[in-house]
Residue, then its C-alpha position, 0 to 999 in steps of 0.5 A: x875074453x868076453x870081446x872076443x867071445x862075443x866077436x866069435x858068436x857075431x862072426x857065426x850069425x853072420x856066416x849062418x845068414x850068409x848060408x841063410x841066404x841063397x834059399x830065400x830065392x823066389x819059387x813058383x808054382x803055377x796051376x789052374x783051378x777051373x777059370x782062374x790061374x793061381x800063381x804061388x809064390x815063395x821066397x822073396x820078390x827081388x832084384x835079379x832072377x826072382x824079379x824077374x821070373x815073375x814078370x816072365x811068368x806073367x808075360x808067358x800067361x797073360x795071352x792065354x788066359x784071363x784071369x790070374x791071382x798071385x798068391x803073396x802068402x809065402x812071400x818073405x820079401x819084396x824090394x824096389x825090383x819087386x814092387x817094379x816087377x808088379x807093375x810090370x805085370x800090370x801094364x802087361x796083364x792090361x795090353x792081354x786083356x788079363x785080370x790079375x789080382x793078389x792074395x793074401x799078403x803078408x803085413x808088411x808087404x800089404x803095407x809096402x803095397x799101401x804106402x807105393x799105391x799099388x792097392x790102387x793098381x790091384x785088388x789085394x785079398x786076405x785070402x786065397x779064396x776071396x781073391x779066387x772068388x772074386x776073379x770069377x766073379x768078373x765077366x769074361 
């Protein structure tokens, strides 16, 4: 009875995290505070649309303005699609003359941008504020 029990409740969790699933997708905001673009990101950077609709919004962006700072903080998940999506925004940040750094990461995806060596393609902040800061602190 408790097998079966058991079974029954491991079948519901599974059911509730496929229900989970679909609202973990990746939401942008973009607004521009003074000479800064500030890029918030939610949800999860992932292969498909979410990856993609970042590289997207980057590639919209960068000819218009010089500096933008991709705000992490509600980041749940980043995957191999996502970290290709980073460098993606990198190489086209570059080719428009564009600053881009990034803000306040979780751990782990601090970690996963430590252990891809992207720490040495961008500027990681703990915050916000210090990475909105230090990108006006850079000549135009």
């Amino acid at each position: 009875m408790s097998r079966v029990l058991t079974c029954a409740l491991w079948e519901e969790q599974c059911l509730n995290s496929q229900d989970k699933e679909p609202t973990l997708r990746l939401s942008l905001e973009t607004r521009v505070a003074e000479d800064v673009t500030v890029i918030c990101c939610k949800g999860r950077i992932a292969y498909g649309i979410e990856a993609a609709s970042l590289s997207g919004e980057i590639a919209e962006l960068a000819p218009q303005t010089r500096r933008v700072v991709i705000d992490l903080s509600g980041v749940e998940m980043i995957d191999a699609a996502g970290l290709g999506a980073l460098i993606s925004i990198a190489l086209t940040a570059q080719a428009s003359q564009c600053s881009v750094k990034l803000a306040a990461p979780g751990n782990f995806i601090r970690q996963l941008l430590e252990l891809t060596k992207l720490t040495s393609v961008f500027e990681v902040h703990p915050t916000l504020d210090a990475a909105t800061v230090a990108s006006r602190g850079q000549a135009a």
